[in-house]
C-alpha positions as CSV (number, residue, x, y, z in Angstrom):
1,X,-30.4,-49.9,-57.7
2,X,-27.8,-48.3,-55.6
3,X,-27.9,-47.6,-52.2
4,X,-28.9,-44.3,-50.7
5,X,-26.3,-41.7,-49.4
6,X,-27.9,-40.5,-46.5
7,X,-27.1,-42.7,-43.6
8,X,-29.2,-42.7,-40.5
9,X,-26.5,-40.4,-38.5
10,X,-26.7,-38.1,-41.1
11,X,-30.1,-38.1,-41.4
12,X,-30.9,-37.2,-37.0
13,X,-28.2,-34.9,-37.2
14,X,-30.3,-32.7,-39.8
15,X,-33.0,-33.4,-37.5
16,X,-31.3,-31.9,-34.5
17,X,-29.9,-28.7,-36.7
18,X,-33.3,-28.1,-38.3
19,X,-35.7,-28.6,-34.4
20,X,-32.7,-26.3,-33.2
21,X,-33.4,-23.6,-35.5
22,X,-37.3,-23.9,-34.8
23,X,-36.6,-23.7,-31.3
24,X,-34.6,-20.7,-31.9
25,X,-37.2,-18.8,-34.2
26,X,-39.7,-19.7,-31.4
27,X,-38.0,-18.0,-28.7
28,X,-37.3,-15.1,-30.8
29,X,-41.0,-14.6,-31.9
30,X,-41.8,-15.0,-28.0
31,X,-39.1,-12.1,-27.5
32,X,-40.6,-10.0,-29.8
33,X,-44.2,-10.9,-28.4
34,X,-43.8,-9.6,-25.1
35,X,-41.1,-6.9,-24.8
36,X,-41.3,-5.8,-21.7
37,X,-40.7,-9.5,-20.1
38,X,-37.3,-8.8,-18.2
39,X,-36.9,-6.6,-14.7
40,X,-36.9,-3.1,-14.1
41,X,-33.5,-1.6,-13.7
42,X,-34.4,-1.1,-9.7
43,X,-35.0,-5.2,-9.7
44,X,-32.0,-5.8,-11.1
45,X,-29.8,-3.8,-8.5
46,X,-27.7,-5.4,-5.7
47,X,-25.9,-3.4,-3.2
48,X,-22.8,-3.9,-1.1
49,X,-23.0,-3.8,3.3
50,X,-20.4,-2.8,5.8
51,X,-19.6,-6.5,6.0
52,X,-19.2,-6.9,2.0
53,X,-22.2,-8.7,2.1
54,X,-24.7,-8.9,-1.1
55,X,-28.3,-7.8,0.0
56,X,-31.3,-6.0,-2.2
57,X,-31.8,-3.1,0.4
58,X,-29.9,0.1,0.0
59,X,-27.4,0.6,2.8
60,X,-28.1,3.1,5.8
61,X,-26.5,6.4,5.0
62,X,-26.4,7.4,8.7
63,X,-23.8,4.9,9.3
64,X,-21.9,5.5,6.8
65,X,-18.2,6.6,7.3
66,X,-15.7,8.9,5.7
67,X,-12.5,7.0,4.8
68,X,-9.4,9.1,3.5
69,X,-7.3,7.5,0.4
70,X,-4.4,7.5,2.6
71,X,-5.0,5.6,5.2
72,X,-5.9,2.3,2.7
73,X,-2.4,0.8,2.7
74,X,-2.2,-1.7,-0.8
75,X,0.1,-4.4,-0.5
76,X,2.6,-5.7,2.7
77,X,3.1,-4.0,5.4
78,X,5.9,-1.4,4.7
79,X,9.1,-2.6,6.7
80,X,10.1,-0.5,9.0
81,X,14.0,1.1,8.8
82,X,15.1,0.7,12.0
83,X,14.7,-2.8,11.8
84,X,16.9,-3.1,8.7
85,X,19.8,-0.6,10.2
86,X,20.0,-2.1,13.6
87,X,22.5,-4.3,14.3
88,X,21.9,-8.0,15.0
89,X,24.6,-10.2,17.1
90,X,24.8,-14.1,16.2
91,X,26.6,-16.9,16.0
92,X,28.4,-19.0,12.6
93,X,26.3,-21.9,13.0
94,X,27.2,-23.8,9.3
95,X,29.9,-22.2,6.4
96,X,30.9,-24.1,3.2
97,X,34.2,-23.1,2.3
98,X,34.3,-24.8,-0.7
99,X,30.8,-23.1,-2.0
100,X,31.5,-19.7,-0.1
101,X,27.8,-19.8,2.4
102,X,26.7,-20.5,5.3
103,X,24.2,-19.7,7.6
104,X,24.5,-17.3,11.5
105,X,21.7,-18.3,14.0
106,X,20.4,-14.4,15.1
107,X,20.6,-14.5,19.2
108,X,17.4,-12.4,19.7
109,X,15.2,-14.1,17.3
110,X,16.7,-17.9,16.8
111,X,16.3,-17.6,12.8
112,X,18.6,-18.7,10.2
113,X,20.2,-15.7,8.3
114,X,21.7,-16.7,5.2
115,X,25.5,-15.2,4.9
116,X,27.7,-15.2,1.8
117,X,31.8,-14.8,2.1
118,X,31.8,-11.6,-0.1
119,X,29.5,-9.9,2.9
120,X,32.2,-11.2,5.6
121,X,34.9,-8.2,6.3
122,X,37.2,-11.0,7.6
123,X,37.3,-14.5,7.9
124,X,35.1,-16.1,10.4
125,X,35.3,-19.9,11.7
126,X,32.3,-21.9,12.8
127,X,30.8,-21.2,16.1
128,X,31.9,-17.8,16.0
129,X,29.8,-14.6,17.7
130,X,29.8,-12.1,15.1
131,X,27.4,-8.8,14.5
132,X,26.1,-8.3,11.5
133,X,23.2,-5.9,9.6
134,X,20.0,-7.6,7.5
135,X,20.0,-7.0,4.1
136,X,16.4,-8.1,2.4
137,X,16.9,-9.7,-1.4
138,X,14.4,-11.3,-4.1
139,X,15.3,-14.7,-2.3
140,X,14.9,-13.5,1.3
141,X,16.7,-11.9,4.4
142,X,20.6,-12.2,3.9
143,X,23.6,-10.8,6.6
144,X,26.0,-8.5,5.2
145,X,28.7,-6.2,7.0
146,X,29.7,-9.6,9.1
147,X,32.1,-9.2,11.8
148,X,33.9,-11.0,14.6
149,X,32.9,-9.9,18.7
């Protein structure tokens, strides 16, 4: 006689699909047994606070407030142009002459502004006061319009 095909892995995997599928039909005759099982609509409802907290009471509508469209400002804060046109005094701490960069140390605020040659109106040695203007690019704040004191 030849041995039998089913193996015993086959044979509780069909067990699992089959007690799956009777689990399944149960639940779905229980379903259809009591319709009205889930919450009301008002049950279900969640409502925001002032403090974006999640509670089940409806908020007070004495405090609420009117807020116009336009005051909610999306995004950064806008930069302001007077900050961009002024001009900023400094000194040439670093330049690469071979690479064309360097960097001028602003006197007010101590920061590193990068500078490129092609912004300089004239050549400038290190440790140099110069004035410049800020120019803001995709890779950050750059001088251009660099002069000599």
């Amino acid at each position: 006689m030849g041995k039998s095909r089913e193996t015993f892995s086959k044979k509780e995997k069909e067990k699992k699909r089959l007690k799956k599928r009777r689990d399944k039909e149960e639940k779905m005759e229980e379903r259809r047994a009591n319709p009205t099982k889930g919450q009301s609509l008002d049950d279900m409802l969640a409502f925001v606070d002032e403090n974006g907290n999640i509670s089940s009471t409806p908020p007070d509508r004495s405090r609420m407030q009117e807020i116009n469209l336009e005051d909610i400002q999306l995004g950064a804060a806008p930069v302001r142009e007077s900050e961009e046109d002024a001009i900023h005094t400094g000194v040439l701490e670093s330049f690469n002459d071979e690479k064309g960069y360097g960097f001028i140390r602003d006197s007010k605020t101590k920061q590193t502004v990068f500078v490129h040659q092609n912004n300089m109106a004239e050549p400038i040695n290190r440790g140099n006061a110069v004035s410049f203007e800020l120019e803001h690019t995709p890779k950050g704040v750059a001088a251009i319009n660099v002069k000599k004191q």
